[in-house]
C-alpha positions as CSV (number, residue, x, y, z in Angstrom):
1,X,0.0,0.0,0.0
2,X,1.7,3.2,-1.3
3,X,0.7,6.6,1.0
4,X,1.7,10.2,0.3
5,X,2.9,12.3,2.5
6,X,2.8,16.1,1.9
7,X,5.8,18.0,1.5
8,X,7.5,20.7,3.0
9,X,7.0,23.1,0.2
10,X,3.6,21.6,-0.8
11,X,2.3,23.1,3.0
12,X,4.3,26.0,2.9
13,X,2.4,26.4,0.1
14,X,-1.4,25.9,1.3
15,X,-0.8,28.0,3.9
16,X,0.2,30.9,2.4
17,X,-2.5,30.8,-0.2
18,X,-4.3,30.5,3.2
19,X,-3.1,33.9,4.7
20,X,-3.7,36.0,1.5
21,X,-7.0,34.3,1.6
22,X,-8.0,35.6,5.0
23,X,-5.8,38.6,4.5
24,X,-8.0,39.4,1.4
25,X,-11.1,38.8,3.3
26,X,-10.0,40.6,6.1
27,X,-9.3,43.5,3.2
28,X,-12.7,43.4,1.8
29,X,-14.6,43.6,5.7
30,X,-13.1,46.6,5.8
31,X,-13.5,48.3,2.4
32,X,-17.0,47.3,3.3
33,X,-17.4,49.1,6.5
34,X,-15.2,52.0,5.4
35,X,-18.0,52.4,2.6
36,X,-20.8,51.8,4.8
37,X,-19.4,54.3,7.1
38,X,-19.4,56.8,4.7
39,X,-22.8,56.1,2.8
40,X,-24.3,56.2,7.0
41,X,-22.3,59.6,7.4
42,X,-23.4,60.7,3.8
43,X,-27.1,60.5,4.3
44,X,-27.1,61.4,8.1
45,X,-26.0,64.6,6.8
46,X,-28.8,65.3,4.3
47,X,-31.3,64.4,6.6
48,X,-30.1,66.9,8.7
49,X,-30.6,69.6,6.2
50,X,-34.1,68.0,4.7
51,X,-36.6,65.6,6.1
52,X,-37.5,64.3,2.7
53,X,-33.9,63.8,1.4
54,X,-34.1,64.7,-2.5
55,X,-32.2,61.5,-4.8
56,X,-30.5,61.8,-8.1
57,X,-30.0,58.3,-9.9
58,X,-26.4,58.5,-8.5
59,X,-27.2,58.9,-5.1
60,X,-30.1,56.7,-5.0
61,X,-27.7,53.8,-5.9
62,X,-25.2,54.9,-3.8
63,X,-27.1,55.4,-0.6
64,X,-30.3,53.1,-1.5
65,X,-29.2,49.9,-3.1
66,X,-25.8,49.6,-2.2
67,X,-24.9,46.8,0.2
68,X,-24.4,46.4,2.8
69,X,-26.2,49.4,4.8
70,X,-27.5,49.4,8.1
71,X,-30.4,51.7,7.8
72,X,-33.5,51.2,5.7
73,X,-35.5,53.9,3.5
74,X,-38.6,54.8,2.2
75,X,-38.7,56.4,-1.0
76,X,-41.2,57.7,-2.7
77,X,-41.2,57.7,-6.5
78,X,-42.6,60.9,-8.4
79,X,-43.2,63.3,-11.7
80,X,-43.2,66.9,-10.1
81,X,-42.6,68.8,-13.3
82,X,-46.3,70.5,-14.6
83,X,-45.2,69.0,-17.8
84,X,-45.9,65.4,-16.6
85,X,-48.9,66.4,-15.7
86,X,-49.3,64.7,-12.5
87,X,-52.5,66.2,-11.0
88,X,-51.6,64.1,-7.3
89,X,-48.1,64.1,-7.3
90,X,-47.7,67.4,-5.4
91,X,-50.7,66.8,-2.8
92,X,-49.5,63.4,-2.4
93,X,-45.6,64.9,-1.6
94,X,-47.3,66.9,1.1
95,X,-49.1,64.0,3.0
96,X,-45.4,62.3,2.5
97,X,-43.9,65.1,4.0
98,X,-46.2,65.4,6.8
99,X,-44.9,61.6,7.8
100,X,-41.7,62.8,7.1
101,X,-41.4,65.8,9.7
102,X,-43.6,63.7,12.3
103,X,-41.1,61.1,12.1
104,X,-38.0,63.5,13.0
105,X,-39.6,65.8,16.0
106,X,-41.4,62.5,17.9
107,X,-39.7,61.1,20.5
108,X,-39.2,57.6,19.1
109,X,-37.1,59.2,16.5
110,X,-34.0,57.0,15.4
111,X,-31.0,57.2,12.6
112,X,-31.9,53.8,11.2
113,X,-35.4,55.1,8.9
114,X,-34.8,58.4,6.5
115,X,-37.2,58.9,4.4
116,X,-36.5,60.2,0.3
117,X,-37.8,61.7,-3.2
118,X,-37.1,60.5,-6.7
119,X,-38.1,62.7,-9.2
120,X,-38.5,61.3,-12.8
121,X,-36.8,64.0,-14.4
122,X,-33.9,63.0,-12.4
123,X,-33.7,59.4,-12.5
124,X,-35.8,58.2,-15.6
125,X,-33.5,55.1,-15.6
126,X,-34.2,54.0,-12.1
127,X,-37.6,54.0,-12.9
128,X,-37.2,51.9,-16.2
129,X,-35.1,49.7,-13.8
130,X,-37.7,49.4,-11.2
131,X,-40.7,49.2,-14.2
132,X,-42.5,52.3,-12.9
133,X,-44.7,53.6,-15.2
134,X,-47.2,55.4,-13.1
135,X,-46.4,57.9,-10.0
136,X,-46.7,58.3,-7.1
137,X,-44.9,54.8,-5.9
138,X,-43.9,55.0,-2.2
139,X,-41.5,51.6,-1.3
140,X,-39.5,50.8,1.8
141,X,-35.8,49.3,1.2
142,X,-35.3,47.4,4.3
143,X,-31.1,47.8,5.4
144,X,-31.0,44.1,4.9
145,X,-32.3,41.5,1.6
146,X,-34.6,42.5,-1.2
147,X,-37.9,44.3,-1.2
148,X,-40.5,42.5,-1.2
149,X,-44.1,42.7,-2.8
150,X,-45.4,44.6,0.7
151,X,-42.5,46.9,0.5
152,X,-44.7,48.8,-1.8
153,X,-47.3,50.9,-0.6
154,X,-50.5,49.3,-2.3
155,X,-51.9,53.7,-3.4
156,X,-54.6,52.1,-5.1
157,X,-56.0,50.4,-2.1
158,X,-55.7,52.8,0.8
159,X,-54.7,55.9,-0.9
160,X,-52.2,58.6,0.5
161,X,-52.9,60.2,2.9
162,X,-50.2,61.0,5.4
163,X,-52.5,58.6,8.1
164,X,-52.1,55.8,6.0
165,X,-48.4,56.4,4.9
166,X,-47.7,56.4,8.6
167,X,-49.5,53.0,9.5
168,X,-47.9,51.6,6.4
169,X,-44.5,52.7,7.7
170,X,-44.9,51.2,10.7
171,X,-46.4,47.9,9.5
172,X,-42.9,47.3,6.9
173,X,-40.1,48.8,9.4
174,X,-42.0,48.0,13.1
175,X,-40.9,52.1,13.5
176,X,-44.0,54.1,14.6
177,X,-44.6,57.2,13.6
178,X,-47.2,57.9,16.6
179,X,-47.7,61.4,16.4
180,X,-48.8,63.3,12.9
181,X,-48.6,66.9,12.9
182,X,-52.8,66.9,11.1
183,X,-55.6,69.0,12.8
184,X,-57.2,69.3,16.0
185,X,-58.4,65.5,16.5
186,X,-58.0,62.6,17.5
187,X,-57.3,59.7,15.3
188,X,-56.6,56.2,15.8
189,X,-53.1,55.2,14.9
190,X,-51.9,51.8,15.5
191,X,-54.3,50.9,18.0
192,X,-55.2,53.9,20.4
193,X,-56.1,57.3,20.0
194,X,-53.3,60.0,19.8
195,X,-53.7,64.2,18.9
196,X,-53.2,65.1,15.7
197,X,-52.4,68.4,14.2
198,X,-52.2,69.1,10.2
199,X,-49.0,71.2,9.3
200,X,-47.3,71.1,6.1
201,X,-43.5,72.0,6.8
């Protein structure tokens, strides 16, 4: 019975291809967190300047689709300019907005949600990307996986108003927004009754 032992050189050899492996690895973890880092620090600091933070196609793949993040957004999808004649498209920016500016000044308030706007005129190929043909289109883009078919707000169904932005919000990222700045009433959000007050910022 003939056995084989390795040699010298042959395990000298495995284990070096062995450290640039993890050496590599150990590269690429923090490349990733560098970037991350900086995409977190990027959009922390337009949040700070708008609520509803405005996207380019650049910036919406840098800050929305690339991985890996550790924050989630809601975008909504729109056609602002009068010459795409979207009657809704402003009114429904408002009732997004309304979530928007709730969201920030409540006391449950955290870094991990921001909320954004892409316009058409800005990013016609994200939309061809995404198959949007109709706007407004509100989605959620959890920090971790895919979005799935709830991680778009169903308009058609239970319409835009910033009530039922807010309860859809809360139903996709388990963030409430429990206080909407609406009118003098009481509505029930999530359960219970909280004061409203309607203010567009």
């Amino acid at each position: 019975m003939t056995t084989f032992q390795p040699s010298a050189l042959g395990l000298t050899l495995f284990f070096l291809l062995l450290t640039i492996s993890n050496v590599s690895e150990g590269q690429k973890k923090k490349q990733d967190a560098s970037g991350l880092n900086d995409r977190y620090q990027q959009i922390m600091d337009m949040s700070s300047k708008r609520t509803v933070i405005k996207l380019n196609a650049n910036r919406y793949r840098e800050l929305v689709r690339t991985s890996p993040r550790n924050y989630s957004v809601v975008v909504m999808f729109t056609a602002l300019s009068p010459k795409r004649q979207c009657a809704i498209c402003k009114h429904a920016l408002d009732e997004y907005t309304i979530v928007a500016n709730s969201f920030r000044y409540q006391q449950m308030f955290t870094n991990q949600l921001f909320f954004a706007l892409v316009d058409f005129d800005e990013a016609q190929d994200v939309f061809q990307q995404l198959k949007l043909n109709t706007a407004p289109v509100i989605m959620h883009f959890p920090a971790k996986g895919k979005p799935k078919k709830t991680d778009t707000m169903d308009i058609q169904r239970v319409g835009f108003a910033a009530e039922a932005v807010a309860r859809w919000v809360g139903e996709q990222t388990e963030i409430q927004v429990i206080k909407l700045n609406i009118g003098s009433h009481y509505l029930p959000l999530f359960g219970y009754h909280i004061p409203i007050h309607r203010s567009v910022c």
